[in-house]
C-alpha positions as a printed NumPy array, in Angstrom:
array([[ -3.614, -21.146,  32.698],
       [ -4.505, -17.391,  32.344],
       [ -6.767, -16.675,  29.323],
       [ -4.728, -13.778,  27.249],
       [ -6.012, -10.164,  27.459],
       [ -7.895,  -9.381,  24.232],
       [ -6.423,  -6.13 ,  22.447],
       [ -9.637,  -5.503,  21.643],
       [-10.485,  -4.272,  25.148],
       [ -6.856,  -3.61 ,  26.267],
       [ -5.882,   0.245,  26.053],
       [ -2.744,  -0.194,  27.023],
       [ -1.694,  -3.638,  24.822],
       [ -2.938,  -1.196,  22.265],
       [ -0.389,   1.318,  22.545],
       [  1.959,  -0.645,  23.541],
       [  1.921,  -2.719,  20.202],
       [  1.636,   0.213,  17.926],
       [  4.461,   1.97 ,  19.404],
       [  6.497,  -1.929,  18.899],
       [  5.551,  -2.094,  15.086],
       [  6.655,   2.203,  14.856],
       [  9.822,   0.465,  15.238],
       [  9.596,  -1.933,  12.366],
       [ 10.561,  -0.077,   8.854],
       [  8.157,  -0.72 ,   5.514],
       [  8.228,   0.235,   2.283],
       [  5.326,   2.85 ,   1.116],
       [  3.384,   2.894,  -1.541],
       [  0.212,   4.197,  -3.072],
       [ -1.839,   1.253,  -4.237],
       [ -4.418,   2.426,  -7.486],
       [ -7.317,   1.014,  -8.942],
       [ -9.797,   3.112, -11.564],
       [-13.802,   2.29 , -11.415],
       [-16.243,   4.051, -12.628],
       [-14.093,   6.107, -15.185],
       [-12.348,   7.556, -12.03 ],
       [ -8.825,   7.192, -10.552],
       [ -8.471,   6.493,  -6.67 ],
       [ -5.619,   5.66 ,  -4.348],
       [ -4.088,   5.188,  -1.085],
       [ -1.178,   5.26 ,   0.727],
       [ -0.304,   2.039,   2.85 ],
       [  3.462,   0.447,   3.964],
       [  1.624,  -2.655,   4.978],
       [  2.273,  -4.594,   1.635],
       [  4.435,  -7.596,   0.818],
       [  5.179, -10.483,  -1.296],
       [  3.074, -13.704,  -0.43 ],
       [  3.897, -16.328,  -2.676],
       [  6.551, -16.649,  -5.961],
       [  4.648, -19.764,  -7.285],
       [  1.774, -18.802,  -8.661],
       [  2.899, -14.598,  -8.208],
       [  1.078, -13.123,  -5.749],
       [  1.124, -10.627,  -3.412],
       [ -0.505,  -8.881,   0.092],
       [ -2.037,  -5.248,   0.576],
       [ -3.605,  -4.527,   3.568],
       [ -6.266,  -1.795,   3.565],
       [ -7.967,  -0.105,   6.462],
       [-11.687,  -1.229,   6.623],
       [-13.989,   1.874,   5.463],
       [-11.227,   2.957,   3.172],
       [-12.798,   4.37 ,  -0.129],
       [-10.256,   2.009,  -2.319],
       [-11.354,  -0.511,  -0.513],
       [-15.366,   0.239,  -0.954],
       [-14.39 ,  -0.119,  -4.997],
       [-13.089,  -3.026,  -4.937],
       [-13.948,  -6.527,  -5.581],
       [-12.526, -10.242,  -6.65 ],
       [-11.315,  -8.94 , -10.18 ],
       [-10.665,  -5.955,  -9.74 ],
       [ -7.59 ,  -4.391, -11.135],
       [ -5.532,  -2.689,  -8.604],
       [ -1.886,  -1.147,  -9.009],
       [  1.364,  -1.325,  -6.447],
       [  3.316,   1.488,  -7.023],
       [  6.578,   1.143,  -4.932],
       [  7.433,   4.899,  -3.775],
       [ 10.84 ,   6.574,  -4.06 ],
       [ 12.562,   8.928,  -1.282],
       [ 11.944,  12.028,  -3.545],
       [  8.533,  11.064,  -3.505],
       [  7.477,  11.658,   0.357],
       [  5.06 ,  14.356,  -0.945],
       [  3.316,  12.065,  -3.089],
       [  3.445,   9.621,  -0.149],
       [  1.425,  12.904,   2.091],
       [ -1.091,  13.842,  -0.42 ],
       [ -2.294,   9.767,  -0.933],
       [ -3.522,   9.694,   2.596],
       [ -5.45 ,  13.068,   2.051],
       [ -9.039,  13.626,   1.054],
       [-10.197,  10.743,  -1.873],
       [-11.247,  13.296,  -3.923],
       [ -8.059,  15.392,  -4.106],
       [ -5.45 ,  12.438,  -3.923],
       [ -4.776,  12.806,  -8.119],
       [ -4.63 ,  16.52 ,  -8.24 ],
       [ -1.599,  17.806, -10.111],
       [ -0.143,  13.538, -10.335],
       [  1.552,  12.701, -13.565],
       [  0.113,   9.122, -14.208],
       [ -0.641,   6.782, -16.851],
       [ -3.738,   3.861, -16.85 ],
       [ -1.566,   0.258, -17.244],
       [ -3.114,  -2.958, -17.063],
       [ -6.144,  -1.117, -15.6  ],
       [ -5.211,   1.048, -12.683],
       [ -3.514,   4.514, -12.586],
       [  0.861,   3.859, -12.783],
       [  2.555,   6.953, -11.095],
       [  5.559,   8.938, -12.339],
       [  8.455,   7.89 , -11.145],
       [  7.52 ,   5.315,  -8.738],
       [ 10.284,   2.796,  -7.896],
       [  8.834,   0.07 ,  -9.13 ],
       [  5.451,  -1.065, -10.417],
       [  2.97 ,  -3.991,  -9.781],
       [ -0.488,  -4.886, -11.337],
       [ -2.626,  -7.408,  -9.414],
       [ -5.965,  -8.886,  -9.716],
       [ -7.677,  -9.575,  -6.619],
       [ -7.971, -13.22 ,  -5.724],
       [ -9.603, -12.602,  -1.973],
       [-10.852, -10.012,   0.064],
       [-10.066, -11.333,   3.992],
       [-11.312,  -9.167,   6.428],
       [ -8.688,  -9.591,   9.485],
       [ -9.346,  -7.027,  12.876],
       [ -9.918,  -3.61 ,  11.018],
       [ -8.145,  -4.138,   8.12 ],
       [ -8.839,  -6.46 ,   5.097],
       [ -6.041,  -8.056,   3.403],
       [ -6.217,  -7.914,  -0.393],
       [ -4.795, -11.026,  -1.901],
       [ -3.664,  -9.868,  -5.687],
       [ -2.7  , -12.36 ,  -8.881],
       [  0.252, -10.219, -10.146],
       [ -0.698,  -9.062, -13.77 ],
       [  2.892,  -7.041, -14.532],
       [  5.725,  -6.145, -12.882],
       [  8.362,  -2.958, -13.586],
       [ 11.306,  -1.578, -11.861],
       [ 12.552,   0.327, -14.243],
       [ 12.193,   3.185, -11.572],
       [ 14.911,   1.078,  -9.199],
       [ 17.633,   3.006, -10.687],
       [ 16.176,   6.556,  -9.591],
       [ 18.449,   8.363,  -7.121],
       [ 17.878,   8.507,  -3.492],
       [ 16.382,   4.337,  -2.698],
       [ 13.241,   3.63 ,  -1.564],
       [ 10.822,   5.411,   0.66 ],
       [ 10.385,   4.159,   3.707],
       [  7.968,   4.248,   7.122],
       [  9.488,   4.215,  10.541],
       [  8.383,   6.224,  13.68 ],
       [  5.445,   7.906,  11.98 ],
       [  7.61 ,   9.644,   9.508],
       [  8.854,   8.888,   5.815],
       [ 12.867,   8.317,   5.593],
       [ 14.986,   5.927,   3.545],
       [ 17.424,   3.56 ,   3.122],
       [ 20.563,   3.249,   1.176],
       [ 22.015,  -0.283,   0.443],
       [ 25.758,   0.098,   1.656]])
């Protein structure tokens, strides 16, 4: 039997796998944490729910990302579920570190930097850091949750062929 091609060393399995998951929607959403008396923040869609019983939940974060470099098994890091008014916000989270909190309207809860207006809210503490290809997946305790932001207009913001959009429950 034929050993699989590695996408390591596979150009083409490459591309041809990120242009398959372009097609796959994902909720964004700038993920927080505050160290050293400083906020920080990214922007990442690759985020879910991982377990109910004990809460817990799944961020993925590039490897060499500066949120990542500040984090560690309990740390405090926030979810905050993005809006389709807030594609902007979305932009200026995958921009320079230093820069990302310029002119943001946030609040510190349960130890990492909340955002106005975000759809909906979660605190984690980090259980495990598993480094996986070139990401590491951050395995987060949920602290709080709040979706008070679920009844802003316009649904959640969304990822889909390299550009922000929506959807609208029908």
């Amino acid at each position: 039997m034929a050993q699989p091609m590695s996408i390591e060393n596979d150009p083409a399995l490459q591309a041809a796998f990120r242009s398959a998951m372009g097609n796959v929607a994902g909720p964004v959403s700038v993920v927080t944490t505050h160290a050293a008396g400083k906020p920080a923040g990214t922007t990442v869609s690759a985020f879910v729910s991982l377990s109910m019983e004990p809460p817990m939940l799944l961020v993925s974060l590039m490897r060499g990302s500066y949120l990542l470099s500040l984090l560690s098994v309990g740390s405090t890091i926030g979810v905050n579920v993005l809006g389709a008014h807030q594609t902007a916000l979305a932009t200026q989270f995958t921009g320079r570190h230093d820069e990302r909190f310029v002119g943001v309207d946030w609040v510190l809860l349960d130890g990492a930097p909340a955002l106005a207006d975000a759809h909906a809210w979660v605190s984690l503490r980090v259980a495990r850091l598993v480094p996986v290809g070139d990401h590491v997946l951050v395995l987060g305790d949920v602290v709080n949750a709040v979706s008070e932001g679920a009844e802003l207009p316009g649904g959640p913001l969304t990822y889909h062929r390299r550009s922000f959009g929506t959807h609208q429950a029908h």
